[in-house]
Steps between C-alpha positions, in 0.01 A plus 500: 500500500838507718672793531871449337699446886240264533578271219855532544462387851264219396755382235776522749304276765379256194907502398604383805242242574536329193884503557546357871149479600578786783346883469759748527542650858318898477871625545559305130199649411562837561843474358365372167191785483790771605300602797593682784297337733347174594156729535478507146505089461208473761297701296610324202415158605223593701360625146571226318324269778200717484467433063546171617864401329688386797431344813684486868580218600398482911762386733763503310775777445508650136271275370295604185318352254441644158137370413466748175659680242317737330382318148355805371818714531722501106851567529466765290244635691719577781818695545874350462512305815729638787867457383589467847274165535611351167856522585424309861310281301754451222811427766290275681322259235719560234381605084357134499132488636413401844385164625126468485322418825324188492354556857573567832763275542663373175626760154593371176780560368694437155632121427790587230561147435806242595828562678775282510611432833833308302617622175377827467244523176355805285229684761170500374237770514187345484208742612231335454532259816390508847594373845303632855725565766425580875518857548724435784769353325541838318662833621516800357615556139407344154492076489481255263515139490738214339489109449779302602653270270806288626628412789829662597274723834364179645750521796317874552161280522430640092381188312405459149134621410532723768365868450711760671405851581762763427497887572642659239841692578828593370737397751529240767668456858754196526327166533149582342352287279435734172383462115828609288531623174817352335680660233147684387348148354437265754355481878579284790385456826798461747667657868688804435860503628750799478846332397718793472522683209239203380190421579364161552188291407479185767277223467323334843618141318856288540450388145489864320817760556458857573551703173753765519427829295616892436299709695402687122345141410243447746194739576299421773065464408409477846513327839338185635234566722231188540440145331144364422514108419229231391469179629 
């Protein structure tokens, strides 16, 4: 049975991997165990390696594999899990679950359903769909992905039918491409602009004209990260 610094750090490791598909560095490590040395994480891992739950990766830098997690181990059965890691884990992945790693090189993550790329319509939260996305394509943070319906990004190289890969966020840098919530009922998918005291929703398309709002109206979901299309 692992000892409980061992399952946190397991956890942590698993966290991560499923997240951006990169272990955390043994600095990360040690900052998320609250240990005062990097000592402490050798042993750790090495342990771990010996009961056969992770693997290293050879020739590359801070590569591990989690091969195991420890079926016979209840929830119950174990202490509350280190409120230091949950914290890390909850900043960086968010109250939602994280994506679940289809293999080495491709995750699945959450297709919510259609997005208007013109007039914006009521978001939809459909859970039970999924899209696999390359693991590159993601950074760190929680993801989800969106269907594009309309044609107002196609300037932006965003066509209809397209699925589009968006990190979740609440604010967004002047120019990015971003998912808003307007006026708490509807979503579009549009460039940000800054226009004053008002912010701005811009299409990539001469026919469609950039909606002007109150910065109270519009809530940024997230940013626009990658775009997976069939042909």
């Amino acid at each position: 049975m692992l000892t409980r610094k061992q399952y946190d750090l397991l956890m942590f490791i698993h966290d991560r991997l499923q997240d951006t598909g990169v272990s955390p560095s043994f600095d990360e490590m040690k900052a998320a165990l609250d240990l005062k040395s990097k000592s402490g994480i050798h042993r750790l891992i090495t342990g771990l390696e010996e009961r056969g739950f992770i693997r290293r990766l050879p020739h590359r830098a801070r590569a591990l594999e989690v091969v195991r997690l420890p079926e016979n181990t209840e929830p119950e059965a174990l202490p509350q899990r280190n409120r230091r890691v949950e914290s890390i884990r909850h900043r960086e992945l968010g109250t939602r679950g994280p994506a679940i790693r289809r293999s080495a090189d491709t995750v699945q993550l959450p297709l919510y359903g259609r997005i208007a790329a013109g007039t914006p319509i009521e978001a939809l939260r459909d859970h039970s769909n999924q899209v696999d996305v390359p693991v590159g394509m993601l950074g760190r943070g929680d993801h989800y992905a969106l269907e594009v319906d309309g044609e107002s990004m196609i300037d932006a190289g965003i066509l209809d039918g397209d699925t589009v890969i968006i990190e979740r966020c609440e604010n967004a840098d002047e120019g990015e491409i971003v998912v808003a919530l307007v006026e708490a009922e509807e979503v579009t998918l549009k460039r940000f602009r800054r226009l004053g005291t008002q912010v701005g929703l811009e299409p990539a398309n001469k026919l469609f004209r950039t909606q002007i709002y109150d910065p109270g109206q519009v809530n940024i979901q997230g940013r626009l990260v990658g775009l997976l299309r069939k042909y």
